[in-house]
N, C-alpha and C positions, 0 to 999 in steps of 0.2 A: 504494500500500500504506500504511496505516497503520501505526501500532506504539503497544502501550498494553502496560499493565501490568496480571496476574492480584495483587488488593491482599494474597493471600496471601503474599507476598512483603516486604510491607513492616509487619510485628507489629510496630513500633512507635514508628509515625506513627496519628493521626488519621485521620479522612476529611479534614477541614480540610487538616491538615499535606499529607495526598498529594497531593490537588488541585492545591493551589501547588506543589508540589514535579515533578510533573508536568507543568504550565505552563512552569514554568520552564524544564524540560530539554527540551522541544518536543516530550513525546507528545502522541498526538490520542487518546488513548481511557484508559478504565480499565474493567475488570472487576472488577465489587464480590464477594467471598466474603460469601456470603450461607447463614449457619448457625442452627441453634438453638444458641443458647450456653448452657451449661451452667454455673451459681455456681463451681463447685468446680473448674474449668478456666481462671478468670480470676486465679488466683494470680501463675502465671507468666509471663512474654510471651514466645511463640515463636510458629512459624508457624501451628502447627493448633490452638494453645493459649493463651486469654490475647492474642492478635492483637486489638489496639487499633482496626484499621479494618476487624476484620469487621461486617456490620451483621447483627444478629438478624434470623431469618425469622418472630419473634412480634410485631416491630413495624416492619413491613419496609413495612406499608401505610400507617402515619400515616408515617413520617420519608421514603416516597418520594418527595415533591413538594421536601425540604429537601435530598434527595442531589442532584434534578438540577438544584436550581440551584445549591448549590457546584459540578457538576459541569460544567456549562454557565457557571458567573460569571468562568470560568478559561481 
């Protein structure tokens, strides 16, 4: 069995930060939240709001070669 983390859960780390952070603590996976992010929802940081490592689904296709090798460099 694996165990990884939904990154919804972690509003306010990075992709960067949770990678490492997740290395460190010996998961094997992460599940990226993956949203259209909305200007006016990046005020705050919570979970479904302002989450620092959701990655937009408007530019989900240029930055996916750069999620999985932080995601793999870990």
């Amino acid at each position: 069995m694996k165990i990884s983390v939904f990154t919804v859960i972690t509003p306010e780390f990075t992709p960067e930060e949770v990678v490492k952070r997740l290395a460190h603590l010996r998961y094997e996976g992460v599940e990226w939240r993956v949203v259209t992010v909305l200007k006016e929802n990046e005020q705050e940081t919570s979970f479904w709001k302002g989450n620092k490592c959701t990655l937009s689904l408007e530019t989900l296709e240029e930055k996916a070669d750069y999620i999985k090798g932080i995601t793999e460099a870990v």
